[in-house]
Structures are given as C-alpha cells and as structure tokens.
ZALODO-614858 format. One record per residue (C-alpha): residue number from 1; z, x, y. Coordinates in steps of 0.05 Angstrom, whole numbers, plus 32768, in hexadecimal, padded with zeros to 4 digits. Layout:
<atoms>
[atom NUM,[Z,X,Y]]
...
</atoms>
This chain:
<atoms>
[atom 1,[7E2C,7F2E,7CFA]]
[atom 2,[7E0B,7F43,7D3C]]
[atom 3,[7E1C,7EFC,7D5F]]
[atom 4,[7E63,7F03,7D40]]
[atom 5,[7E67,7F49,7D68]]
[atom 6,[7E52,7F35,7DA7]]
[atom 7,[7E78,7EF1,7DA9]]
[atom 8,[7EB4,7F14,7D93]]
[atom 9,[7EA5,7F42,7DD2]]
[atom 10,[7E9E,7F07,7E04]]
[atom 11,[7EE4,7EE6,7DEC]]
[atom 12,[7EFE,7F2E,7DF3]]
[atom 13,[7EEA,7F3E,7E3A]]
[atom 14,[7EFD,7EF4,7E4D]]
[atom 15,[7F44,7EFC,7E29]]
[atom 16,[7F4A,7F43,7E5D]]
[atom 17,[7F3F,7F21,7E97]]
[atom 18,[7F6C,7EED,7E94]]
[atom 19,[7FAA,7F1A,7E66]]
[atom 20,[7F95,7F50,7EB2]]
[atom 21,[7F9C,7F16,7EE5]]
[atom 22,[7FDB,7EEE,7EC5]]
[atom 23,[7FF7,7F3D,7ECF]]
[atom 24,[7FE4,7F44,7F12]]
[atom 25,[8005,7EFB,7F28]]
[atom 26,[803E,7F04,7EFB]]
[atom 27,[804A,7F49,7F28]]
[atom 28,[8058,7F21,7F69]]
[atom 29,[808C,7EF8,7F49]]
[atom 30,[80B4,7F35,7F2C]]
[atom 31,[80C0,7F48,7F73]]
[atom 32,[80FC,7F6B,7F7A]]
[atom 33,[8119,7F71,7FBC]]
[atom 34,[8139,7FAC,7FEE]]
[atom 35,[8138,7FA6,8035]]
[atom 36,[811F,7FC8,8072]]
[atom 37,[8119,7FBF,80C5]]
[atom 38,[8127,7FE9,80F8]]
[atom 39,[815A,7FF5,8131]]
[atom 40,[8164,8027,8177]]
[atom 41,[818E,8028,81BB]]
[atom 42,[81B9,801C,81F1]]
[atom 43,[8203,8013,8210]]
[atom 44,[822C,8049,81E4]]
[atom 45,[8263,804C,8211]]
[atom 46,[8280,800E,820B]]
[atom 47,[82C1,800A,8203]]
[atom 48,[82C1,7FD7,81B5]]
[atom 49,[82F0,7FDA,818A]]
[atom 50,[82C5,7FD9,8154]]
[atom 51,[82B4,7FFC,8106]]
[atom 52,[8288,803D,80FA]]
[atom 53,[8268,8053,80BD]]
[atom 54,[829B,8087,80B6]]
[atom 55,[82D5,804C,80B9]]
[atom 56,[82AD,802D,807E]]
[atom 57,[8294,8060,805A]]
[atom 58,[82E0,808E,8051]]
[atom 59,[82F8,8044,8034]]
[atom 60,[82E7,8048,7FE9]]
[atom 61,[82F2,8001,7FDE]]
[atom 62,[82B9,7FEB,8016]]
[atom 63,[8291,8020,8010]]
[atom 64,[8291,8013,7FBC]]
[atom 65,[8270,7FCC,7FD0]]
[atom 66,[823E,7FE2,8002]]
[atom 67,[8215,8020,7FE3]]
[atom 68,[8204,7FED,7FA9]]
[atom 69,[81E8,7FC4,7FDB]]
[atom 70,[8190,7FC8,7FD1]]
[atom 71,[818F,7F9D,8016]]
[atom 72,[81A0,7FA9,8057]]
[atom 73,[81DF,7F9B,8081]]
[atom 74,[81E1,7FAB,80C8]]
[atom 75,[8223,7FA9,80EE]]
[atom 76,[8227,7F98,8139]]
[atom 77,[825A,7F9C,8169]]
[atom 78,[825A,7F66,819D]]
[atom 79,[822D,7F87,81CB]]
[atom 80,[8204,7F90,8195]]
[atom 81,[8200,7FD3,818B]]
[atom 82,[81FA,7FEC,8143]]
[atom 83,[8235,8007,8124]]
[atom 84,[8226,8008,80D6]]
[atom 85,[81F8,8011,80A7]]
[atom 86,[81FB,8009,8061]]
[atom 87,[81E7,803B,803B]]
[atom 88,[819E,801A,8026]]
[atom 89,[8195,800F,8070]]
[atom 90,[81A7,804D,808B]]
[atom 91,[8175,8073,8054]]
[atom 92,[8143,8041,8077]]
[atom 93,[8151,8045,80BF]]
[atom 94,[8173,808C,80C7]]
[atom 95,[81B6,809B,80E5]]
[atom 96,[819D,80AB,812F]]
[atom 97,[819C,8051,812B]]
[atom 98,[81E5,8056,812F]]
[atom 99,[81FF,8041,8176]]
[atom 100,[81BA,8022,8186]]
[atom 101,[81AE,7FE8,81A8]]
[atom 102,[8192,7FB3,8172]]
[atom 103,[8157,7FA3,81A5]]
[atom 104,[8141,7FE3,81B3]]
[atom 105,[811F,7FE3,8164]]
[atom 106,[8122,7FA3,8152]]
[atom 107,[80FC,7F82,8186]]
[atom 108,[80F4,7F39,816E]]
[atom 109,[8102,7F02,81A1]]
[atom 110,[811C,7ED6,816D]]
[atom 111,[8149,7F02,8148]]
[atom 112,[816A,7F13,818F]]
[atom 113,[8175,7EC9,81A1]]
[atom 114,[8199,7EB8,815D]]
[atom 115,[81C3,7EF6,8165]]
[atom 116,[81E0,7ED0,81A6]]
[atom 117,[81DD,7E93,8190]]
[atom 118,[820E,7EAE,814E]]
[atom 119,[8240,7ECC,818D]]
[atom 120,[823D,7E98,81B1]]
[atom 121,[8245,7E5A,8180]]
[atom 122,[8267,7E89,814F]]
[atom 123,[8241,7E68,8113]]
[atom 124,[8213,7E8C,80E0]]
[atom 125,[81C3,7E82,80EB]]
[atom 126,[8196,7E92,80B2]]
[atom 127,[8146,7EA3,80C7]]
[atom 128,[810A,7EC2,80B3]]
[atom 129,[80F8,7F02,80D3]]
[atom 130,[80A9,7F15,80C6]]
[atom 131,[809A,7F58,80E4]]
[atom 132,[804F,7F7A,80DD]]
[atom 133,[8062,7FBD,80F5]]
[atom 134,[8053,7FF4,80D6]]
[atom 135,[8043,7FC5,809A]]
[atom 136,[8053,7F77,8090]]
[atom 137,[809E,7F69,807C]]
[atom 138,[80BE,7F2B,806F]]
[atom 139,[8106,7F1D,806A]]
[atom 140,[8137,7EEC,806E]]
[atom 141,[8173,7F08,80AA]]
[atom 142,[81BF,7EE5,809B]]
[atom 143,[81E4,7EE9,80E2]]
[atom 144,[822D,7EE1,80DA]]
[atom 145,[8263,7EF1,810A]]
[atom 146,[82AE,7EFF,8105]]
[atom 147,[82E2,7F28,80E3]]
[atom 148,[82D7,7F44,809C]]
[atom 149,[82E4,7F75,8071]]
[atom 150,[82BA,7FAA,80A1]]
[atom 151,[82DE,7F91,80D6]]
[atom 152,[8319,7F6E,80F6]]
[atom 153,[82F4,7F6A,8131]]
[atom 154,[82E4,7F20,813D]]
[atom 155,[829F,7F29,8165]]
[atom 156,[8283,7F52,8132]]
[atom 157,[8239,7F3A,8119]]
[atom 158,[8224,7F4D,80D4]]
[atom 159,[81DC,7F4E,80CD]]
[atom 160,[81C8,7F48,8083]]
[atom 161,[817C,7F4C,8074]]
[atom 162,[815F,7F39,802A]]
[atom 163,[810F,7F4F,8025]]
[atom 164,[80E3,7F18,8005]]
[atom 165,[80A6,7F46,801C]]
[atom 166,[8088,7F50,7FDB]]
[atom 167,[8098,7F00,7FC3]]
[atom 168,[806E,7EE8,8003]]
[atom 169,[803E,7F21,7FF8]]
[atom 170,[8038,7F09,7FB1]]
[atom 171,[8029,7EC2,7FC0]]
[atom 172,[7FF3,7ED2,7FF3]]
[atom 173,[7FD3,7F0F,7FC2]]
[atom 174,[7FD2,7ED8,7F86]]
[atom 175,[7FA5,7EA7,7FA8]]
[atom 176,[7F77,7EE3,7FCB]]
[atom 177,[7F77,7F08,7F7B]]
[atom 178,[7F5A,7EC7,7F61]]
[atom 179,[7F25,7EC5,7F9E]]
[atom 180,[7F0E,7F07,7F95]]
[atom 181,[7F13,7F0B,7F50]]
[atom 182,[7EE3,7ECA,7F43]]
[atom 183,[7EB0,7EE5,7F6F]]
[atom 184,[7EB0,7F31,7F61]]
[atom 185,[7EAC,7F2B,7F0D]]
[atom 186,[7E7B,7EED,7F10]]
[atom 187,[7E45,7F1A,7F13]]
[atom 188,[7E4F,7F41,7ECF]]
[atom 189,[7E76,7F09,7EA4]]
[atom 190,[7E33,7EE0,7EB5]]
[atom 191,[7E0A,7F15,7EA9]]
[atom 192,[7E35,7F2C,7E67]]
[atom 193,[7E31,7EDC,7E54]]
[atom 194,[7DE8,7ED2,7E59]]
[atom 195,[7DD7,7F15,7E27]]
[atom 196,[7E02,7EF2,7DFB]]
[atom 197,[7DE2,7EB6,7DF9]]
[atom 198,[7D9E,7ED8,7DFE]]
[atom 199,[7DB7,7F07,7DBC]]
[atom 200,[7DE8,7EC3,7D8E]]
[atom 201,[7D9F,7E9D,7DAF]]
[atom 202,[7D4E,7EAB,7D9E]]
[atom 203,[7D5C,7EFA,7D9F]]
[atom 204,[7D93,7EF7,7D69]]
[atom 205,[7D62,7F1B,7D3B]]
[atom 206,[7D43,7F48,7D6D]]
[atom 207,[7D62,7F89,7D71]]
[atom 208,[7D34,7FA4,7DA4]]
[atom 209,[7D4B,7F6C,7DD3]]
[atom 210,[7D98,7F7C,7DB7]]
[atom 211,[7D8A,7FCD,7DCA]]
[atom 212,[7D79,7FBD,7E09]]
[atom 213,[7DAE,7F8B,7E16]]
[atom 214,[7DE7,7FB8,7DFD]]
[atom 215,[7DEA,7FE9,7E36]]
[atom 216,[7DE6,7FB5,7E6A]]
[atom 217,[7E1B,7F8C,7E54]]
[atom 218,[7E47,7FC6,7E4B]]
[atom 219,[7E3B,7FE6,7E91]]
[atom 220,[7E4C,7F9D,7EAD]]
[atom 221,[7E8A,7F9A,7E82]]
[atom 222,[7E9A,7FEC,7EA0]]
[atom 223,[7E91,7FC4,7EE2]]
[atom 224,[7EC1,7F8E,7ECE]]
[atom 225,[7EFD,7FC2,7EC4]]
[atom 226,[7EF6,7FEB,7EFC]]
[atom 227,[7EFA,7FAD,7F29]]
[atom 228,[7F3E,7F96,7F08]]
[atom 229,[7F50,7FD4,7F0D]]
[atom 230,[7F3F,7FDE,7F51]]
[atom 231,[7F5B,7F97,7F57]]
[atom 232,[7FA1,7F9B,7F39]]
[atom 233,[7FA9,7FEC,7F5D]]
[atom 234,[7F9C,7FC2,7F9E]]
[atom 235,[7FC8,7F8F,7F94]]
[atom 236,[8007,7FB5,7F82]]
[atom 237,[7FF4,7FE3,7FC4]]
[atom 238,[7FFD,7FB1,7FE8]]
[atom 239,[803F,7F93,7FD3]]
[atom 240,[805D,7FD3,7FDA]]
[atom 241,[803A,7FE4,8019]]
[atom 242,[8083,7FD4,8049]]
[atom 243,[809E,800C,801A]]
[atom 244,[8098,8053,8034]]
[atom 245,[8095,808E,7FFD]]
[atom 246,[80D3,80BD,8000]]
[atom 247,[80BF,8100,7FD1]]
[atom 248,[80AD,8137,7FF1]]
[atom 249,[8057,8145,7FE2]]
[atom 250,[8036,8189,7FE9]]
[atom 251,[7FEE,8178,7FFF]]
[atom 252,[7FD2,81B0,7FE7]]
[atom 253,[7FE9,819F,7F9E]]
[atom 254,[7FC7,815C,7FAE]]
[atom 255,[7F89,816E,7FBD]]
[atom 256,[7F7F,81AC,7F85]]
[atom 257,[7F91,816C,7F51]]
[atom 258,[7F61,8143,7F78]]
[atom 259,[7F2B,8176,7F6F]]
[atom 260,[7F37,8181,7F29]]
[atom 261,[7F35,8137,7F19]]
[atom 262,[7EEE,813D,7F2F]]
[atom 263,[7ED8,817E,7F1F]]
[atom 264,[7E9F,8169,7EEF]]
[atom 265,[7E7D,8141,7F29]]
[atom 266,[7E91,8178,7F64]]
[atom 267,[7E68,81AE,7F3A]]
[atom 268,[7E28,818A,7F54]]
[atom 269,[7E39,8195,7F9D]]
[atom 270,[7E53,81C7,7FD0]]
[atom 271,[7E9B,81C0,7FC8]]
[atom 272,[7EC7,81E2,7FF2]]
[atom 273,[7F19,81D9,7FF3]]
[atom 274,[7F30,81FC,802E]]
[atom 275,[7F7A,81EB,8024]]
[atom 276,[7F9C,8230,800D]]
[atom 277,[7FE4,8224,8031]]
[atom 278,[801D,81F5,801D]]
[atom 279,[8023,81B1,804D]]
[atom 280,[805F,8183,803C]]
[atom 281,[805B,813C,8043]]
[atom 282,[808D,80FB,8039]]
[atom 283,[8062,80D6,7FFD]]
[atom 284,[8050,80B9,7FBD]]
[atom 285,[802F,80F5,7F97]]
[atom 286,[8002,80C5,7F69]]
[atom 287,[7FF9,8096,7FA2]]
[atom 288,[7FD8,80D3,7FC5]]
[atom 289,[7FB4,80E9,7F8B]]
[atom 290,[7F8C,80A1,7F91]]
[atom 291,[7F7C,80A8,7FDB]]
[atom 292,[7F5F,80EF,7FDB]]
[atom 293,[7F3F,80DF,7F97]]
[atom 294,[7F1B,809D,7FAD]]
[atom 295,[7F06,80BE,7FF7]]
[atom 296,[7EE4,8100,7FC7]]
[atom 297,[7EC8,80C4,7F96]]
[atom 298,[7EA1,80A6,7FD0]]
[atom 299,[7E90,80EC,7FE4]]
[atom 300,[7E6E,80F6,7FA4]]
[atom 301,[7E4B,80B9,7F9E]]
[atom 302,[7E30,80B0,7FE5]]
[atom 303,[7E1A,8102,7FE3]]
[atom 304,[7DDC,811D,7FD2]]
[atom 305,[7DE7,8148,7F9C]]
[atom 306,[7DF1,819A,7FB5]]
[atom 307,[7E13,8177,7FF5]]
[atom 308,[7E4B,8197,8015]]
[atom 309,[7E86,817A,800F]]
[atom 310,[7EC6,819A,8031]]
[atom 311,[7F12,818E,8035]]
[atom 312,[7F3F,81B3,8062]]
[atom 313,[7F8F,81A3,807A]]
[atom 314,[7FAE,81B2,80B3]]
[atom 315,[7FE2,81A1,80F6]]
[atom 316,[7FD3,8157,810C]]
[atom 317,[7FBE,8140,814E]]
[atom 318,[7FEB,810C,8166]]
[atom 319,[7FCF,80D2,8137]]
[atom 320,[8019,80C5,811D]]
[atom 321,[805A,80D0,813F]]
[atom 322,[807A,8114,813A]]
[atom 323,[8060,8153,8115]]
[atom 324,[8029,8145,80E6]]
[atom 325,[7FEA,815E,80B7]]
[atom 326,[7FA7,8146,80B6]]
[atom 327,[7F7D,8153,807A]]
[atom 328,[7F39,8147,8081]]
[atom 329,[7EFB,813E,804D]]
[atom 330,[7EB9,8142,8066]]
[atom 331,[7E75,8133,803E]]
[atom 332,[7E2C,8140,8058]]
[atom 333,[7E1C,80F6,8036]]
[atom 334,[7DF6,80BA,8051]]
[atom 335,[7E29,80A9,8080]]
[atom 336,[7E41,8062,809A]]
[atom 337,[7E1A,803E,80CD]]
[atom 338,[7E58,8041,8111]]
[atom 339,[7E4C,7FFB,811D]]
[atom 340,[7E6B,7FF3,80D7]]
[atom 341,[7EA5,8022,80D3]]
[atom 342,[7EDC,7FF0,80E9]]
[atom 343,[7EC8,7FC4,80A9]]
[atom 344,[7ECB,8005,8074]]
[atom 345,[7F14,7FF3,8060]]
[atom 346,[7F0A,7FA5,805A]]
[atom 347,[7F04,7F8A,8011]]
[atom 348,[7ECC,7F90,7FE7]]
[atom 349,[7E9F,7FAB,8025]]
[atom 350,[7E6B,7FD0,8019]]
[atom 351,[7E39,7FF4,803D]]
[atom 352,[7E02,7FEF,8013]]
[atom 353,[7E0F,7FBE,7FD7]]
[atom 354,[7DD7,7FD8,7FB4]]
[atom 355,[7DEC,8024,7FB2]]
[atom 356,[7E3B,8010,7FA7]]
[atom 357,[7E25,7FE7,7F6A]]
[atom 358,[7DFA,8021,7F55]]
[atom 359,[7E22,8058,7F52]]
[atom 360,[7E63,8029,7F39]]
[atom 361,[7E8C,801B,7F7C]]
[atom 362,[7EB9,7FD7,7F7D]]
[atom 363,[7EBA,7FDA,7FC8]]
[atom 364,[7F04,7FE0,7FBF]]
[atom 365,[7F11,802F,7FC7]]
[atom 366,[7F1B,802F,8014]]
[atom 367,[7F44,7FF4,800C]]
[atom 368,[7F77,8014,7FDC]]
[atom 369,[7F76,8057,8010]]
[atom 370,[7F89,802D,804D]]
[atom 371,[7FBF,8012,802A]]
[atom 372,[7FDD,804E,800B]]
[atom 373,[7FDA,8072,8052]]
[atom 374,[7FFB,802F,8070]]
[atom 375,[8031,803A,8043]]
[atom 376,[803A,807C,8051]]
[atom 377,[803C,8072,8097]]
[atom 378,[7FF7,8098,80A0]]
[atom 379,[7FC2,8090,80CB]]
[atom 380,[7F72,8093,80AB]]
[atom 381,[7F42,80A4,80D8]]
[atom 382,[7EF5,809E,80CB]]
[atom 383,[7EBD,80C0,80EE]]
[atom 384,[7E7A,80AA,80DB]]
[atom 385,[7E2A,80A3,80DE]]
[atom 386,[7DF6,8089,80BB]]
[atom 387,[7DD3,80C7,8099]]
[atom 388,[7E07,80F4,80B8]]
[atom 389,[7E37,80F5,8087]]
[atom 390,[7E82,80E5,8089]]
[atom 391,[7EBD,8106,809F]]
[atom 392,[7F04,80E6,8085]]
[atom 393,[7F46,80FA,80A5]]
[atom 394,[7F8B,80E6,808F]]
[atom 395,[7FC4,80F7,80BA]]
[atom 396,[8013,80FE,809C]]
[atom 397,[804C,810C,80BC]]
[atom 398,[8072,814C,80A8]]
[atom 399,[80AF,8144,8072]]
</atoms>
C-alpha cells in the first residue's frame, strides 16, 4: 500500500510538471497583439494641406473605424510631420507627438529610409522594426502613401504598426523555459525518484527508512513548486514587459499590504515602515505587491534574526525622467560581495547557493523585480556589501 502511495506521488509530481510547462508554452502562442513606438519634432509651420485629429475625429464615420483599432496608425504629412493618431496610439504616445517630426522619437535609420523610399517610389514597403528601448518591442511597420479616407492629400504616408512582441518573446522564452527548467528541478525529481526506489526497493518494509524519507521528499517537491512558480511569474513578466501599467498606485497602500503579507516573519526583527504619507504612482498594484514583497523576502532570509530592517518613501533623485519617488528598504543582513552586484538580477544567481537553497530561494526573486520595474518604467538601484547589509531603492515617476 506504501509503494502504491509513493508511486502514485512520483506519476503525480511528473504529470504537474509537464500539465505547468505545456501552460507556460501554450501562453506565448495566445499572444494577443496592441501596438506601441514613439514619436517628437520639428517643421510646424509648413504650409501642408494636410488632416488633423480633429478633421478625423468630428467625422463619425472615420472616427467609428479607428478607436476600435488595438494597433497603431500614424499619419504623416509629406514632410513627415505627424498629424494623427489613432486613438490606441495617442493613449500610447500622448498628444504633445502631434506636429512632431517622425525622427525626432523614432530614431531608426531604417524606418527613415523606407519612409522616403515609399515618397519617392510611391509603393508600399513592409519591415520589421525591433526597438530595445525602454524594453524590447517587435513589430511589423506597413508604409503606404496616397489619398484615403483620412486624406485626399496624395503625399500622405500612413504608418500602420502590428506588435508581434509577445509572439517573438514567446518563441525565445519557450526554448530558455525548457533550459532552465531541466536543470533547476533535476535536483529534487532525482532526489524524489531515488527515495522512491529506495522505499517500492529493499526499504519497502522499513518504516524507519520511510520516516525519514518522507520529509525530504516533500521539502524537494515544496522546492519543485516554488520554482514553476517562480518560473511561469517570470515568464509572463516578461512578455508583458513592453506594456506600461496605467492605474493610478498609492505606495503607501503597497507597502502596509506588503508588510502584512509578512507579518509573522517581520515579528522576529526590527521592523520599521516609515511611509505615513500618500505617494501616487502609474502601476500594476499586484505587480508591485510582488516586487516589494520578494525585496522584504530576501530581507528576511539573508537577516539575522532582531535585524533592522527599514522602509521609507520619498521625492526621487533624478534616476527617471521628470518628478518621481524613491522608496527604499534597507536590511542590516549579510550583504552582497560589490564585485557581484551587477549579476544580482541575472537568472537563477545566487550569492551563496548553499544559504539560497537553505532558507528556500529559486534565485529567481530579483529577476521578477527587475522586470516589473522595467515595465513600469522604473529604475532599481542596489547598494551593497558583504556583511554590510543591503539597501534597495526603486524609483517611479509621479502619476
């Protein structure tokens, strides 16, 4: 009955794995798609007869078609200054991009030479654009030039850009999940697989052997799930990375969740939350939640216990354009070695192996933190030393 138990368990945790990666790959191929870029300035005071997004947006008929658009058109006139936005695009790029030179945001060399080769030859080009700035984007651009039903201008260029981001992000995250994922859970499925055969083998009728099996195999399995986890929280990070959260976060609200989350484990240190004043941010509350939560997680584990550990909020200092906050959470911990800081965000780094393994880390939490910031435009800052402790700081602009 025993063997029956624990080979029912191995088929089990198998049957997880795969059901948890087939979900992950399946992910990248429901991609859906909405587009984004950017565009600025130059020449407004030439003389074009040309549309505006007044023109097209007071016409029902046109303006019926374009806010049910999910990509992005751009309209130039032939000097290439923007003139229109649809409605997608102008909730991505603002409305100061209006009379902008296309260069002055858009600065690709490629995109720049098609748009005069399209004026010149007067035939449509289809390209790729790639851009890695703020975050990677991928997107196939339609040029086409002449009159239409935004225009009866015959040199105007309609730009029309589809985002395949998260289909090429899903192709390259499907062949890095299966890398990571065979060498991160080999460690407990073999461990897991030889107490089976140890217990089904010569110990099947030793139940002190079993009782001291047991535990093992079900801390490797606990290590099993937090890695997919970890994994498959990663992975959809990343394909929405080029998308930046629109609600409107309260920090403070943030970090008092954050704090209750881990209340049992913050009782056994000095923990201090300084923030006592409303700060407004552009974000993803639940995203947030997971940044501030894994940052105080490593706190914890990497603390002595009766450490202090202290968060605090305030005006930023120039790390990201315009007005911003910084929150900051410092630990008295063991610190990070400097020479090691610009590798704390990689994959499955870690430190000290031993002591991650220990107290339960994947090696993925800093990971999932850059990310989230990325996506939120942020900038995370780490200051470091070994034995020092830590000090984190996350800078957002203002909403």
């Amino acid at each position: 009955m025993i063997n029956l138990l624990f080979l029912s368990l191995a088929v089990i945790i198998a049957i997880v794995v795969i059901l948890v990666s087939a979900k992950h790959i399946k992910k990248g191929f429901d991609a859906r798609s909405e587009v984004r870029n950017q565009k600025q300035s130059e020449n407004l005071d030439q003389e074009v007869q040309d549309i505006t997004n007044e023109d097209i947006e007071d016409d029902p008929q046109k303006g019926a078609i374009l806010n049910q658009l999910d990509d992005y058109l751009i309209i130039l006139d032939k000097y290439k200054n923007i003139k229109y936005l649809n409605p997608s695009a102008k909730n991505k790029f603002g409305k100061e991009s209006l009379g902008k030179h296309i260069a002055t945001i858009l600065r690709v060399p490629d995109l720049l030479q098609n748009i005069d080769l399209v004026l010149n030859k007067r035939k449509t080009i289809n390209m790729d654009l790639e851009l890695n700035q703020p975050s990677f984007q991928f997107f196939k651009v339609y040029i086409m030039i002449g009159e239409s039903v935004f225009s009866d201008d015959p040199d105007t260029l309609n730009l029309f850009l589809k985002d395949f981001t998260e289909i090429v992000k899903a192709q390259k995250f499907k062949s890095d999940f299966v890398a990571n994922v065979s060498h991160e859970l080999k460690t407990p499925l073999v461990s897991i697989k030889g107490f089976l055969e140890t217990i089904s083998g010569h110990a099947k009728d030793d139940l002190e052997a079993q009782k001291k099996f047991i535990p093992i195999m079900l801390e490797q399995a606990d290590r099993m799930e937090s890695l997919i986890k970890d994994l498959l929280s990663l992975s959809k990070i990343e394909l929405e990375e080029h998308i930046q959260p629109q609600d409107k976060v309260n920090l403070k609200e943030v970090l008092s969740n954050v704090a209750d989350i881990h209340q049992k484990n913050l009782k056994l240190f000095e923990f201090k939350n300084n923030i006592k004043d409303d700060f407004f941010i552009k974000g993803d509350y639940e995203k947030l939640i997971e940044v501030f939560s894994n940052i105080i997680d490593n706190s914890v584990k990497y603390s002595e216990k009766n450490k202090k550990i202290e968060v605090n909020c305030g005006q930023g200092n120039g790390k990201v354009i315009g007005d911003s906050y910084t929150v900051s959470i410092k630990d008295n911990g063991i610190g990070i070695p400097t020479e090691q800081l610009p590798r704390i965000t990689e994959r499955f780094f870690r430190v000290d192996a031993a002591k991650s393994k220990k107290v339960g880390g994947t090696g993925l939490g800093m990971a999932i933190v850059k990310h989230i910031v990325n996506q939120h435009r942020g900038e995370l800052e780490i200051k470091s030393e070994a034995q020092s402790g830590t000090e984190i700081k996350v800078h957002f602009s203002k909403f």
